[in-house]
C-alpha positions as CSV (number, residue, x, y, z in Angstrom):
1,X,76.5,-37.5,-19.1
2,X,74.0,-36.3,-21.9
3,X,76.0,-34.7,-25.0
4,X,72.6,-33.3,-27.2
5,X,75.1,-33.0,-30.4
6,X,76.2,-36.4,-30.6
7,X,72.4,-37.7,-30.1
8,X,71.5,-35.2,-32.8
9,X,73.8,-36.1,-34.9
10,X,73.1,-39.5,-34.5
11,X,69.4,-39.0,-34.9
12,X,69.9,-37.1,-38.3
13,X,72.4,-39.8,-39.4
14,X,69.7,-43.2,-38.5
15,X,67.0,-41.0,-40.2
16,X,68.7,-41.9,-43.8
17,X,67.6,-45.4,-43.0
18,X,64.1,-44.5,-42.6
19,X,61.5,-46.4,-44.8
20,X,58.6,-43.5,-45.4
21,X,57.7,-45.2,-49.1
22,X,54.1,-43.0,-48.1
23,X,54.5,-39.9,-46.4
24,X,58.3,-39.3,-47.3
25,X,58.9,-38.0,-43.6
26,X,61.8,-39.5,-42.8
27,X,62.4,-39.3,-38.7
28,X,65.6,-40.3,-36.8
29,X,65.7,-41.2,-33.0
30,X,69.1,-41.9,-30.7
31,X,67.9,-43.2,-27.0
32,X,70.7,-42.5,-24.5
33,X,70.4,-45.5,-21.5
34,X,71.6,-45.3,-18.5
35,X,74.4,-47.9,-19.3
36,X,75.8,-45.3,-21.4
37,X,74.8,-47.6,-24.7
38,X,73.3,-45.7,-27.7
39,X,70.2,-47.2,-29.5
40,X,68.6,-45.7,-32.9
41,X,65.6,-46.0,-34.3
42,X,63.8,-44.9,-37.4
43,X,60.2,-45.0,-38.7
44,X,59.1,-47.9,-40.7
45,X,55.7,-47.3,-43.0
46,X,53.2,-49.8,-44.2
47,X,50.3,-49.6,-46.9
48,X,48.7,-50.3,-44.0
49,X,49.1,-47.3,-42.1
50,X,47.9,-48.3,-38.8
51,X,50.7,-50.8,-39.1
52,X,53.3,-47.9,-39.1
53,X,55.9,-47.3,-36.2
54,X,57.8,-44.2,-34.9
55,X,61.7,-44.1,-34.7
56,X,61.6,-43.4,-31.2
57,X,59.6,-46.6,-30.3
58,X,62.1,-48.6,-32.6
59,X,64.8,-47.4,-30.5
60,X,62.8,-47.8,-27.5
61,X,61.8,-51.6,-28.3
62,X,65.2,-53.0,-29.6
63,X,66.6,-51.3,-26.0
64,X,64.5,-53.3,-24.5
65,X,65.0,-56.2,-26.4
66,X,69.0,-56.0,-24.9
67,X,67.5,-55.9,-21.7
68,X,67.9,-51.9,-21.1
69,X,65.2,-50.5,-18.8
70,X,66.5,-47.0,-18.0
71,X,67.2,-44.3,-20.0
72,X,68.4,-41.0,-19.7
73,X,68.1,-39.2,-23.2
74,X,66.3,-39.7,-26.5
75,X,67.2,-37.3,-29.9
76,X,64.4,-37.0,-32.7
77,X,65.1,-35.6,-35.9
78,X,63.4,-35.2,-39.0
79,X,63.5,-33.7,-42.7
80,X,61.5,-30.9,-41.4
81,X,62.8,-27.3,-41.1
82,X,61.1,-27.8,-37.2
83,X,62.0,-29.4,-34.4
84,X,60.6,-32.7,-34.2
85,X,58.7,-33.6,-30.9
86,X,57.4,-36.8,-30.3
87,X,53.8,-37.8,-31.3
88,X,51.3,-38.7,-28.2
89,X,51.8,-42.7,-28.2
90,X,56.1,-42.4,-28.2
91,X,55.7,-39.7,-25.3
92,X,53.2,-42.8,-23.6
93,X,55.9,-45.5,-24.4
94,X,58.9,-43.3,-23.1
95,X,56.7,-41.9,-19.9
96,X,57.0,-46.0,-19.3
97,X,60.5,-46.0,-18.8
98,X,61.3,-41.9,-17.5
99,X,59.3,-39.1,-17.4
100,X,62.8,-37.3,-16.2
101,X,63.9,-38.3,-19.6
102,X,65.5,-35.8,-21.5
103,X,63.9,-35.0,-25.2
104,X,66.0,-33.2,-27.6
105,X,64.0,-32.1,-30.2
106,X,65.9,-31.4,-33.3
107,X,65.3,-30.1,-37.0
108,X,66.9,-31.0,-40.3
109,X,70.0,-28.7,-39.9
110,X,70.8,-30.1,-36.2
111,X,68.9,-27.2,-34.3
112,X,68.0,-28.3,-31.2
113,X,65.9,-27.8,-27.9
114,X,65.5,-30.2,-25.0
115,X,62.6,-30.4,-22.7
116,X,62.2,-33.1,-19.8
117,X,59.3,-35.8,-21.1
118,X,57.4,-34.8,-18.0
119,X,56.8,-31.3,-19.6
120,X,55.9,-33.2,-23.1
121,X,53.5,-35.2,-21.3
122,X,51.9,-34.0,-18.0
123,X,50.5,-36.4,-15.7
124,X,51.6,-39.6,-18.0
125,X,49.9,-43.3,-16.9
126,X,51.5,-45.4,-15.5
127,X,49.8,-49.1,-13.6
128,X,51.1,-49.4,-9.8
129,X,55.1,-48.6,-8.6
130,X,58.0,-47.8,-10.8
131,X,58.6,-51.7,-11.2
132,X,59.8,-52.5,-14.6
């Protein structure tokens, strides 16, 4: 069972951990799996900037490092006054795992809206069957 406001809340509490030395946009991200476990993530700059990663592939990689494959819901949340949807290569790296995934999209006061990562990211790829 999804709850949004503990995954928000969640979110906007990992997001204090961020390290954005550069930008100074802090982002937050809770990843619901299947097994019921929570996993948070938060975005790590470099002075390289290519080097950068996104809190939701934090969350999504030390999942997988536990040996989680299937998820059900991820929360994002940022500094900004708007909702914060994931960028183009998280949606690819989530679509991986679920494109029924849940996204809740959330802003810096807890706002929220949820939309199904199919909707966030039509016609995703994806190589052969649903193996993972």
């Amino acid at each position: 069972m999804v709850d949004p406001e503990k995954l928000v809340k969640m979110a906007l509490e990992a997001r204090k951990k961020a390290y954005a030395k550069y930008s100074g946009f802090r982002v937050g991200a809770a990843l619901l799996a299947k097994s019921g476990k929570i996993y948070t993530g938060v975005n790590v700059e470099n002075s390289s900037y290519g080097l950068t990663i996104c809190a939701e592939r934090v969350a999504v990689f030390k999942a997988v490092s536990e040996g989680e494959r299937e998820f059900v819901a991820i929360a994002i949340a940022s500094d900004s006054s708007d909702k914060t949807a994931p960028c183009g290569a998280c949606r690819q790296v989530l679509y991986e795992f679920s494109d029924d995934l849940d996204v809740i999209m959330a802003d810096r006061d807890g706002n929220f809206e949820v939309m199904k990562l199919k909707d966030l990211l039509p016609r995703g790829f994806k190589l052969g069957g649903d193996e993972h």
